[in-house]
C-alpha positions in Angstrom: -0.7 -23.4 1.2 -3.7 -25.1 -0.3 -5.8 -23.4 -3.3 -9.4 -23.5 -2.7 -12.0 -20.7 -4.7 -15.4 -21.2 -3.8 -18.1 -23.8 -3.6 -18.5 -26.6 -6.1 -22.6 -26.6 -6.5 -24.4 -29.1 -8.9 -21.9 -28.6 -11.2 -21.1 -24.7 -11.3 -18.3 -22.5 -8.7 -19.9 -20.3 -6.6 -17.6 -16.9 -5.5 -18.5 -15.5 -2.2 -17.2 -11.7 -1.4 -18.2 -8.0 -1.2 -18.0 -5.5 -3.2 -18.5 -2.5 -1.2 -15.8 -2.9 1.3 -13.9 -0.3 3.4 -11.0 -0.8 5.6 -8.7 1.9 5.7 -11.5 4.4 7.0 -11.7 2.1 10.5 -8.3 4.0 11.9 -6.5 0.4 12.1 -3.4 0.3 11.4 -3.6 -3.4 10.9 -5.5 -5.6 8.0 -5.6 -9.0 10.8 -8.9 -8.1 11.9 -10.3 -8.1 8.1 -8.4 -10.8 7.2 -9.9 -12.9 10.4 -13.4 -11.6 9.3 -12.9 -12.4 5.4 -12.0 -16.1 6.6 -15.0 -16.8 8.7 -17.6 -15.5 6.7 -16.0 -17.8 3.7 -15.0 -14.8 1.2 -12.9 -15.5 -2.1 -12.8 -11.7 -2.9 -13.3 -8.2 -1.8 -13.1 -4.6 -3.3 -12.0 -2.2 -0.8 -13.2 1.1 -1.6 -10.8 3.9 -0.3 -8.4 3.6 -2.9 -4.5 5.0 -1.8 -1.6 3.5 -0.8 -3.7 2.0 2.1 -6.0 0.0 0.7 -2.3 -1.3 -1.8 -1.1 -1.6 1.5 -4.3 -4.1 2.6 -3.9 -6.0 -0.3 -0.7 -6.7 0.0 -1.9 -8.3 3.6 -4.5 -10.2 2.9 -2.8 -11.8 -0.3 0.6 -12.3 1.7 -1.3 -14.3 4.5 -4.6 -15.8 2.4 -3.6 -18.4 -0.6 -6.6 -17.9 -2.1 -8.3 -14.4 -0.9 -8.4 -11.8 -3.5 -8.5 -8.3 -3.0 -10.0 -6.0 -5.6 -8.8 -1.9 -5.4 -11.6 0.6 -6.1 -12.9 3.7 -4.9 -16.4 4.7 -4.5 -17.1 8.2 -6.0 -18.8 10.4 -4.7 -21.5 13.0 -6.6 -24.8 15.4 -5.3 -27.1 12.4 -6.6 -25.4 9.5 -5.9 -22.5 7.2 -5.0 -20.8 5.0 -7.4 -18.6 2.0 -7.0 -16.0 1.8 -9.1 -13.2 -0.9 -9.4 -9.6 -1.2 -11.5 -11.1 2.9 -12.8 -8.8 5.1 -14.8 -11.3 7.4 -15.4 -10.1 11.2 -14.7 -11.6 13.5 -11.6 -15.0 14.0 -12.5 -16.6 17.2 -10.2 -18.9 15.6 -7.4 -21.6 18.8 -8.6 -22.0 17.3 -11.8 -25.6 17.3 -12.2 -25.5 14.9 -15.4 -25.5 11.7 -13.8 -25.9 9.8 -17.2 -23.1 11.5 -18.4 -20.9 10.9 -15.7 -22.0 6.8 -15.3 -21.1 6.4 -18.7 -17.5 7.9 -18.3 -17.1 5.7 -15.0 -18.5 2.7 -16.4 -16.2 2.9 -20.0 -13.0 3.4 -17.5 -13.9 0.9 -14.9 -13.0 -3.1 -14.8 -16.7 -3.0 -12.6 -18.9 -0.2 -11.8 -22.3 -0.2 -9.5 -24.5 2.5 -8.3 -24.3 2.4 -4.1 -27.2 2.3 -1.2 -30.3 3.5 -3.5 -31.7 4.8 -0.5 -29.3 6.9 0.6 -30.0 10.5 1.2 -30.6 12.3 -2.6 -29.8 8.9 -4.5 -33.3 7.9 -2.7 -35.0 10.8 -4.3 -33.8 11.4 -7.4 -33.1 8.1 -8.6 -34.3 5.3 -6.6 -38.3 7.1 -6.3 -38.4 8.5 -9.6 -37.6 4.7 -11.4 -35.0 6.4 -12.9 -32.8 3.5 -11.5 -34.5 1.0 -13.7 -33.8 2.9 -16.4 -30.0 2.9 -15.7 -30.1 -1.3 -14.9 -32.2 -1.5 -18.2 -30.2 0.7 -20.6 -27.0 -1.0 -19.1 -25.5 2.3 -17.6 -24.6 0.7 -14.5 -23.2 -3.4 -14.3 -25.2 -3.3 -11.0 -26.7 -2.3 -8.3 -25.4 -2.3 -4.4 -28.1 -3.0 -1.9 -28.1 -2.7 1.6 -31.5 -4.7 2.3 -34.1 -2.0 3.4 -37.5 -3.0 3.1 -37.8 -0.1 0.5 -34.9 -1.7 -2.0 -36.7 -5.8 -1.1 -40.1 -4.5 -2.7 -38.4 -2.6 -5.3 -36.4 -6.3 -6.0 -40.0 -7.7 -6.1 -41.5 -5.6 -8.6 -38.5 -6.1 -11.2 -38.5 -9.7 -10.2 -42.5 -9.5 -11.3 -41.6 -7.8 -14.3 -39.0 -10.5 -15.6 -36.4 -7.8 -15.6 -32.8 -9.0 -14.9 -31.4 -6.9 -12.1 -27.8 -7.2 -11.6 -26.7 -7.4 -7.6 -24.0 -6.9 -5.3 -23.5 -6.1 -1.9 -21.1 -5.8 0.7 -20.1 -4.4 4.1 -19.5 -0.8 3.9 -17.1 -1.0 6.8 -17.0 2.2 8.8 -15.1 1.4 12.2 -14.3 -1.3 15.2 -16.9 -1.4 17.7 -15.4 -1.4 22.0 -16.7 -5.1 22.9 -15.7 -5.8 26.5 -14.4 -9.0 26.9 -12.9 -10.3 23.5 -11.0 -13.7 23.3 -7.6 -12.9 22.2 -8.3 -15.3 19.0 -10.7 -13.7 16.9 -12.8 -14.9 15.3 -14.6 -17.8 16.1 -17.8 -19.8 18.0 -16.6 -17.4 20.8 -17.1 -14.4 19.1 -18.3 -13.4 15.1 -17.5 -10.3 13.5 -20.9 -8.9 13.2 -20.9 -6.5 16.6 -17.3 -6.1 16.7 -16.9 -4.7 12.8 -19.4 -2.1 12.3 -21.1 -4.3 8.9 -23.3 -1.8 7.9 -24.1 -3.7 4.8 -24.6 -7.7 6.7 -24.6 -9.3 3.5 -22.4 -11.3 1.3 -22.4 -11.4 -2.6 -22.7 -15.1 -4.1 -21.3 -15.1 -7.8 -22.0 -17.8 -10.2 -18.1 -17.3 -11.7 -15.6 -19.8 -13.0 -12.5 -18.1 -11.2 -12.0 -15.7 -8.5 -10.7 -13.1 -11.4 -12.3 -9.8 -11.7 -12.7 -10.2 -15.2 -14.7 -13.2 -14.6 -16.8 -11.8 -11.5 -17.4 -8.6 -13.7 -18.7 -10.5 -16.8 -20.9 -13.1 -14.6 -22.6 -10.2 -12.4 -23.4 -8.0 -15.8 -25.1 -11.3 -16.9 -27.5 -11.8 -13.8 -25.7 -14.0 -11.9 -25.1 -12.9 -8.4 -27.4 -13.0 -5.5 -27.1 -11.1 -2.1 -27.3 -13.4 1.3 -28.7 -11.5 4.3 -25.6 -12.5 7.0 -28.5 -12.5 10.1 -31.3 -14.0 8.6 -29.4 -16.6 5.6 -32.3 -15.3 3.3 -31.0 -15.1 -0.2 -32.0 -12.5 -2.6 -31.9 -12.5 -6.5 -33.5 -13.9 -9.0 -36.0 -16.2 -8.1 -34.6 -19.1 -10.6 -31.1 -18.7 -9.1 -32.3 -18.5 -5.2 -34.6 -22.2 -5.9 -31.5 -23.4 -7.7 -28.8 -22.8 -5.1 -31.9 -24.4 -2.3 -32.3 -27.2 -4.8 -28.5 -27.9 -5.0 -27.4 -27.8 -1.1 -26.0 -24.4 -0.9 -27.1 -24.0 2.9 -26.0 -27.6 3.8 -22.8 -26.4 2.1 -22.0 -23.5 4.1 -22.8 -25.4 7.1 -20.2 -27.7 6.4 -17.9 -25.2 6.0 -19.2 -23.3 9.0 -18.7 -26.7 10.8 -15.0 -27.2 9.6 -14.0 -23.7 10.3 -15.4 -23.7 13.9 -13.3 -27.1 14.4 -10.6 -25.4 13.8 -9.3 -23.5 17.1 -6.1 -21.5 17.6 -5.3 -21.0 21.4 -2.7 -18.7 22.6 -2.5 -18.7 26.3 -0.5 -15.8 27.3 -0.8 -12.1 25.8 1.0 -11.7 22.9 4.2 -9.2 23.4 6.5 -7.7 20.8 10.0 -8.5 21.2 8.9 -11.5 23.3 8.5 -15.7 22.7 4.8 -16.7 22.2 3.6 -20.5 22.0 0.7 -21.1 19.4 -1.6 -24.0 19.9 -3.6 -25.1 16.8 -6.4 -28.3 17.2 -5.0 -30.0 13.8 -1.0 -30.1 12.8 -0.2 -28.6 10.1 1.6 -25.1 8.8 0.8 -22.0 10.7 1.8 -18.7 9.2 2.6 -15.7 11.0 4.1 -12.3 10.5 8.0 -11.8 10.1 10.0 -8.8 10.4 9.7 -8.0 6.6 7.8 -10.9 4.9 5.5 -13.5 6.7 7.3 -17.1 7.8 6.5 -20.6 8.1 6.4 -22.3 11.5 5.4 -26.3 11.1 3.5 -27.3 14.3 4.5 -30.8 15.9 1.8 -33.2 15.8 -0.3 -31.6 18.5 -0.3 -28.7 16.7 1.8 -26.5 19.1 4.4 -24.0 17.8 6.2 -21.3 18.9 7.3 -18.1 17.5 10.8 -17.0 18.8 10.3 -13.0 19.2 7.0 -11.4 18.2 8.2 -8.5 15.4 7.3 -4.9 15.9 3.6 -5.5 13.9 2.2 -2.4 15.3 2.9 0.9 16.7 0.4 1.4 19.1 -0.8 0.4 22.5 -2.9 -2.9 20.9 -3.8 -4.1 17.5 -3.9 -7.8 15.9 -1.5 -9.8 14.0 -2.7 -12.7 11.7 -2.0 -16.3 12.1 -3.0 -18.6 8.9 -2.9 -22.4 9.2 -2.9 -24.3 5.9 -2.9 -28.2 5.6 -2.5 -30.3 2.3 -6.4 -30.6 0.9 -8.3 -28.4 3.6 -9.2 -24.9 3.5 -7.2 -22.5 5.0 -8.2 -20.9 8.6 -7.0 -17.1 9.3 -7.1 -16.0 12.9 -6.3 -12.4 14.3 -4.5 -12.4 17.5 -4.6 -9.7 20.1 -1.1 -7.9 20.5 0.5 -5.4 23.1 3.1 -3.3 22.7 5.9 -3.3 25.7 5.8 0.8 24.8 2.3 1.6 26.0 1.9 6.0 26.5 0.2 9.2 25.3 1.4 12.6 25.2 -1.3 15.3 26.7 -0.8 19.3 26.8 -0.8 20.5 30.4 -1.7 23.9 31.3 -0.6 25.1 34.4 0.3 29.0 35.5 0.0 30.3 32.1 3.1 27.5 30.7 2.7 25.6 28.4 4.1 21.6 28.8 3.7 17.8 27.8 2.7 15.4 29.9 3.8 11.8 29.2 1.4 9.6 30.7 2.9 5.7 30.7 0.3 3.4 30.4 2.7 0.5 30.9 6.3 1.6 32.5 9.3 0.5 30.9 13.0 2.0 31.2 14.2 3.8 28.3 14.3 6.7 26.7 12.1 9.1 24.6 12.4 12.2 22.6 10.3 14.5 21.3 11.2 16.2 17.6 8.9 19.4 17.0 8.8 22.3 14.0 10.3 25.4 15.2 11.4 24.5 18.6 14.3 22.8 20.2 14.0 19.0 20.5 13.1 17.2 24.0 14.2 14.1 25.9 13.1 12.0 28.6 15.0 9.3 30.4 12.5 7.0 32.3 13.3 3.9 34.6 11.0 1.6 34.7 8.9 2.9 37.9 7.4 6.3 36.3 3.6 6.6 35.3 4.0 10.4 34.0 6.5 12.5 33.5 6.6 16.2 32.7 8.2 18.0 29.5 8.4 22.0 29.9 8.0 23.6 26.6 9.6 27.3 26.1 8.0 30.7 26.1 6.1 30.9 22.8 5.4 27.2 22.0 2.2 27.7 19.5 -1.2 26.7 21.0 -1.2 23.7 18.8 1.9 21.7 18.2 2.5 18.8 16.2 5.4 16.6 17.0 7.1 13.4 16.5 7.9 11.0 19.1 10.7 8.2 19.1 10.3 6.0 22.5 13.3 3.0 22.9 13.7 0.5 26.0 16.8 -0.4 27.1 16.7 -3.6 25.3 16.0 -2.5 21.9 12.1 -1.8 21.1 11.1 0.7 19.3 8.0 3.1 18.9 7.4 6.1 17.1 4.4 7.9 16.0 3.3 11.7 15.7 0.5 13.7 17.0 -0.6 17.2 17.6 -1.1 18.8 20.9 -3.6 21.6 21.4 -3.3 24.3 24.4 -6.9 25.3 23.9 -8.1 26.7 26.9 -12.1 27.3 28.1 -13.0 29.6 30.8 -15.9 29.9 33.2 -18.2 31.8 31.3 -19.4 35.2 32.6 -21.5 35.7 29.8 -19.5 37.7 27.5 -18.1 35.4 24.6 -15.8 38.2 23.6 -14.0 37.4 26.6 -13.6 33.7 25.4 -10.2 33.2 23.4 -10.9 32.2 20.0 -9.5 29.2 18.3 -9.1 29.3 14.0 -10.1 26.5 11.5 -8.9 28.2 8.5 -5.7 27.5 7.1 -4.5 24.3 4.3 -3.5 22.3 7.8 -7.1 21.3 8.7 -7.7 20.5 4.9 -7.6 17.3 4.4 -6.4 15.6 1.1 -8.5 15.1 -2.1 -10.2 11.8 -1.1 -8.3 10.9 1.7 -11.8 11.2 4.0 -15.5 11.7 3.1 -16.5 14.9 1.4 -12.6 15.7 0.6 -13.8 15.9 -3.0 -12.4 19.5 -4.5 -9.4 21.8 -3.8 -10.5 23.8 -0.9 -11.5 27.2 -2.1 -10.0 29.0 0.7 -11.1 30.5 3.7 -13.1 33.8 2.3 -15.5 30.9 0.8 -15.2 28.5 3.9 -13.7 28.3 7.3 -14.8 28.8 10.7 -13.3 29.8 14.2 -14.6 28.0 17.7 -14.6 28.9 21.1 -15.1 26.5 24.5 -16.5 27.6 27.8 -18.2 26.4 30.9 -20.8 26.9 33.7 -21.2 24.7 36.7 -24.5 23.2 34.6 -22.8 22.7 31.2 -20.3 22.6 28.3 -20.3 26.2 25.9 -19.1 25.3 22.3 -19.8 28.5 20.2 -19.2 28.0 16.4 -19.0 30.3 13.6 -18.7 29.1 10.8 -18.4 31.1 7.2 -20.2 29.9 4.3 -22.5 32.0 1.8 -24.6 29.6 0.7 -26.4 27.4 3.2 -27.8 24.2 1.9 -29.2 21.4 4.3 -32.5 20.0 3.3 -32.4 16.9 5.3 -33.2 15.8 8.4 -31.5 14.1 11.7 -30.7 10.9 8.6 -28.2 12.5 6.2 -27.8 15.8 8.5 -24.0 14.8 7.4 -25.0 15.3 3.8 -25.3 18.8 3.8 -24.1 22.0 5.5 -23.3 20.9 9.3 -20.8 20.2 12.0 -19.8 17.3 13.8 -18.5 17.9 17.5 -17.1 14.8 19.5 -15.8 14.7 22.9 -13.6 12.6 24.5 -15.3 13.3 28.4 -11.7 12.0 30.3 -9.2 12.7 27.5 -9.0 8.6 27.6 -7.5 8.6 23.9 -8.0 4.9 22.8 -7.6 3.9 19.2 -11.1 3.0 19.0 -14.7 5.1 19.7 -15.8 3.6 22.9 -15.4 6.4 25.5 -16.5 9.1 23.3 -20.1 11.5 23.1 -20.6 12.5 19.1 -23.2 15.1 17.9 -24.6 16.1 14.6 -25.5 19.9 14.4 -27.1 21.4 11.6 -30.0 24.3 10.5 -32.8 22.1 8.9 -35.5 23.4 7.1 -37.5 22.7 10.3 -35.5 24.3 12.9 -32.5 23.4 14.4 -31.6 19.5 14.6 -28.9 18.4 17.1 -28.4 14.2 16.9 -26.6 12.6 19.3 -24.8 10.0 17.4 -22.4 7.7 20.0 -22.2 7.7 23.8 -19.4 5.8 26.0 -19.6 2.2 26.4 -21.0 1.8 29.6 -22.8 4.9 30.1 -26.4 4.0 30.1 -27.7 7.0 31.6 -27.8 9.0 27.9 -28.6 7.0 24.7 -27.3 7.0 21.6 -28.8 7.6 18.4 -30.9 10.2 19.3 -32.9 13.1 17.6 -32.4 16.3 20.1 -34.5 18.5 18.1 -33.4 21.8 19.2 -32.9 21.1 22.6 -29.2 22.6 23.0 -28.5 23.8 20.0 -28.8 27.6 18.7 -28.3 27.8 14.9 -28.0 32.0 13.7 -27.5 32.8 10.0 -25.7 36.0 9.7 -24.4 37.5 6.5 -21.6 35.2 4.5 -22.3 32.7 7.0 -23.8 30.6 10.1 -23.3 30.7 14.2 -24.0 27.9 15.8 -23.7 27.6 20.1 -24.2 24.4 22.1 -25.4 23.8 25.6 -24.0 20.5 26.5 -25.0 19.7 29.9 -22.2 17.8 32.2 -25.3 15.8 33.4 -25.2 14.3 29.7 -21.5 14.0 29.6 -21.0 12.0 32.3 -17.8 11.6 33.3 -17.0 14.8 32.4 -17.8 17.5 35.2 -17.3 21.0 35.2 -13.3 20.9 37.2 -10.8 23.8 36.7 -7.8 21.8 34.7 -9.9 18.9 33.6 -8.7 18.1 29.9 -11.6 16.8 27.2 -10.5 15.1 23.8 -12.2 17.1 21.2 -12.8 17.1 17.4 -14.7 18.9 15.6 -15.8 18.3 12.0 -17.1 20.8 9.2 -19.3 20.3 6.3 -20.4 22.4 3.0 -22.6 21.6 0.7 -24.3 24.4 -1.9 -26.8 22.6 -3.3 -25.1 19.8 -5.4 -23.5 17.1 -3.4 -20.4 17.7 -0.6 -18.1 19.2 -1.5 -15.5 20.6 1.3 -15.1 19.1 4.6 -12.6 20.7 7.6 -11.1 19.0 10.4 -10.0 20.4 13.8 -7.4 19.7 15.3 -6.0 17.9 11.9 -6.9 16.0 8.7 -7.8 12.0 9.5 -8.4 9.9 7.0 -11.3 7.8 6.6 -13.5 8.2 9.8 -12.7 10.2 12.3 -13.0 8.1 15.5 -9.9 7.8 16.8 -9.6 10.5 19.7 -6.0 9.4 20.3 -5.9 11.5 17.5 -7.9 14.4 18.6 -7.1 17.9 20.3 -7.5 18.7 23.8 -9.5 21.5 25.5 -8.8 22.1 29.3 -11.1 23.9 31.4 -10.0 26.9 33.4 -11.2 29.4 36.1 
């Protein structure tokens, strides 16, 4: 495949990338999308920052399918004043309470290849270093190689004053990737004229980095962004943001009638694939311009050479994912032209979920077939013998009894073959949790426990993972669900000696609080779109419930919304904090209050004494990254 690094501009390379840039933390189990998203917006480099064998994994993606796409590792750390972005880092563990920030910057920055301070205006960075100028002071005495902006009006006048000053201000941005968005109606080439990223990826950052540097090495980034010579362009609006002598050179030299260009050629370029893409099956590729198109292989990527329409076809689709849908890339290189990455929709001929039933006091599985094939699948589980079902093509659902005594939650692993070969496997855990009508008496209401290592989840693996937990005297909670014909009960309590939240509906996240998300028809997708999400937390104004996400399609009840206390009780009592919710079914819609109806349900706990986040808990299990994947989630079933 062709080599091509940037822009030639009056004389000098420009680099385009990111440099706060998550991937991992989106629950896909595929790198197509970012790869597809990396191509259109033009980007030589990123530096993903949730470090683990997933983001290695990424990497190894991108550069297996890209010729010229670099990928960076990093991680951002994370402290009780600040973020920091930190990339190629040996430094040890450094405590996120660490109140010396100076100290601690100086340590990162000495281990790091690249190290920036993250969103100045987020939550205590805002006050303690962005309002103080206390951030200027770290540019200035060379502390931190930059600053990561996320274009608030706040951080642009901040820009201005340095800018007015004749201060150098070294900057970086970059997309902050939290998750997919549900779009209805996506091509099954993405992406393209048809349909951009922006919408489809949560960007919460919008913005590309432009780096005056030689070659796309880090080394050479590093040195050139230290120096000055990076701007920051605003993806929706094109404005560019940097020094003022760089912004009127890159105007004065055709930068926008360059990206145009390339925006033009990219766009010209069109992949068409016009039947759904199948594992295990044959699947004809149709690319406007001939040339080398390539696409994933059973172990390493291969080579198909289109005839001079462009057509190709792939014999058999390999097993690129193991769920329902996902994306596989495609990457078409011709001698002297830049290289076009597409992500195409895939399905899986093995398309199920596995639900706890409840029925007469036993306890069973449910296999729901969301595609039927014939074939086999069996069930492996800890402590209990193994399980098999034979299906036969015609089935929807079949039932697995589980013996007297299974646990009330279960984790398993499932192995599902067709008769012609394919494969799918995956694991899960399956929660009998069961809420009554409420008569008033929450004794009365069985009592679930989040206090054991198995909701813990590991050091870094998910925001505010950042110490050992310290056990569940210092902090755990239990739950309990019930219902009335006019709403959903969810009674928390939640032990924790020291309560710390001094922020409001923002950053409630930041400090001691809960998250509770509810999957209203047990739907399980892979992504967020049929799900309600609230924020709960004690404020120093009362009691502050946010409703953060609402099903696509549900207009009825917005999203994004400051509750107040409407719905939300919040009781400290000695060692620790009672919260209860009154969700009303009118605001869970479809959700209703039916004797055996099953809801998806997470719950999420935070703890925070007073310098930074520490501890975080997750019911029914640890999930990296976000958490908005209800496939993923437990199940609550409502009963008389």
């Amino acid at each position: 495949m062709a080599m091509h690094s940037g822009l030639q501009i009056g004389g000098q390379r420009v680099l385009l990338g990111g440099f706060h840039d998550h991937w991992a933390r989106t629950g896909s189990d595929s790198a197509a999308l970012l790869l597809a998203a990396m191509n259109y917006y033009h980007y030589d480099f990123i530096c993903l920052m949730d470090g683990g064998p997933a983001d290695t994994a990424i990497k190894a993606a991108v550069e297996a399918f890209s010729a010229h796409m670099k990928v960076y590792l990093g991680r951002e750390r994370f402290f009780g004043w600040g973020h920091v972005l930190t990339v190629n880092c040996d430094a040890p563990e450094l405590p996120a309470t660490d109140p010396d920030y100076r100290g601690v910057l100086a340590t990162l920055k000495a281990h790091s290849g690249f190290m920036a301070l993250a969103h100045p205006q987020y939550s205590l960075t805002r006050t303690r270093l962005f309002e103080t100028g206390e951030i200027d002071r770290l540019l200035d005495d060379e502390l931190i190689d930059a600053v990561q902006l996320e274009l608030s009006p706040e951080e642009l006048l901040w820009l201005q004053h340095r800018h007015a000053a004749g201060k150098r201000t070294s900057l970086v941005g970059g997309w902050d990737m939290h998750m997919i968005q549900p779009v209805a109606d996506l091509p099954r080439v993405l992406y393209g004229p048809q349909r951009r990223p922006d919408g489809h990826l949560d960007s919460c950052g919008s913005n590309r980095t432009l780096v005056l540097a030689e070659e796309n090495s880090l080394a050479a980034i590093a040195a050139a962004v230290r120096q000055g010579r990076s701007l920051i362009e605003n993806l929706r609006t094109g404005e560019l943001l940097g020094a003022p002598e760089l912004v009127q050179w890159l105007e004065t030299n055709g930068y926008r009638e360059a990206i145009t260009a390339l925006d033009r050629e990219r766009d010209q370029r069109i992949l068409r694939v016009t039947q759904p893409a199948v594992i295990g099956q044959p699947l004809a590729l149709h690319c406007s311009t001939a040339g080398t198109l390539r696409v994933p292989g059973n172990q390493e990527p291969v080579e198909l050479t289109t005839d001079a329409a462009g057509a190709a076809v792939l014999a058999a689709l390999p097993p690129v994912t193991a769920r329902d849908g996902s994306h596989f890339p495609v990457a078409w290189a011709a001698p002297g032209q830049r290289e076009r990455v597409w992500a195409v929709a895939v399905e899986h001929p093995i398309q199920l979920d596995v639900l706890p039933l409840i029925h007469d006091n036993q306890r069973a599985i449910e296999l729901v077939l969301r595609r039927p094939f014939h074939g086999q699948v069996a069930f492996a589980f800890d402590g209990l013998p193994p399980a098999n079902v034979s299906l036969h093509g015609t089935e929807t659902s079949a039932i697995v009894p589980l013996p007297d005594g299974a646990p009330a939650r279960l984790p398993y692993q499932l192995v599902a073959r067709t008769a012609d070969g394919i494969t799918r496997t995956g694991d899960g855990v399956l929660t009998f949790v069961c809420a009554p009508r409420f008569g008033g008496d929450w004794s009365q209401v069985p009592l679930t426990a989040v206090d054991a290592a198995v909701f813990v989840p590991a050091l870094g693996s998910t925001y505010g993972a950042h110490r050992p937990w310290p056990g569940s005297a210092v902090f755990a909670a239990r739950f309990q669900v019930a219902w009335t014909t006019d709403a959903l009960l969810v009674r928390i309590d939640v032990t924790d000696k020291i309560h710390f939240q001094p922020n409001d509906w923002r950053c409630l996240f930041e400090g001691d609080s809960l998250q509770l998300a509810i999957d209203p028809l047990s739907q399980r997708e892979d992504i967020e779109g049929a799900i309600y999400s609230f924020i709960a937390a004690l404020t120093p104004a009362g009691p502050e419930l946010y409703r953060w996400k609402t099903p696509s399609g549900e207009p009825s009840v917005k999203p994004n919304t400051a509750l107040g206390g409407r719905g939300l009780t919040a009781t400290p009592r000695d060692g620790g904090m009672c919260y209860q919710l009154t969700l009303p079914w009118s605001e869970l819609l479809p959700a209703g209050a039916v004797v055996g109806a099953r809801l998806g349900l997470f719950l999420l706990l935070s703890n925070n004494d007073g310098e930074g986040l520490t501890d975080v808990l997750h019911w029914p299990q640890p999930i990296p990254g976000m958490w908005i994947v209800p496939r993923q989630w437990g199940t609550v079933t409502l009963t008389a």
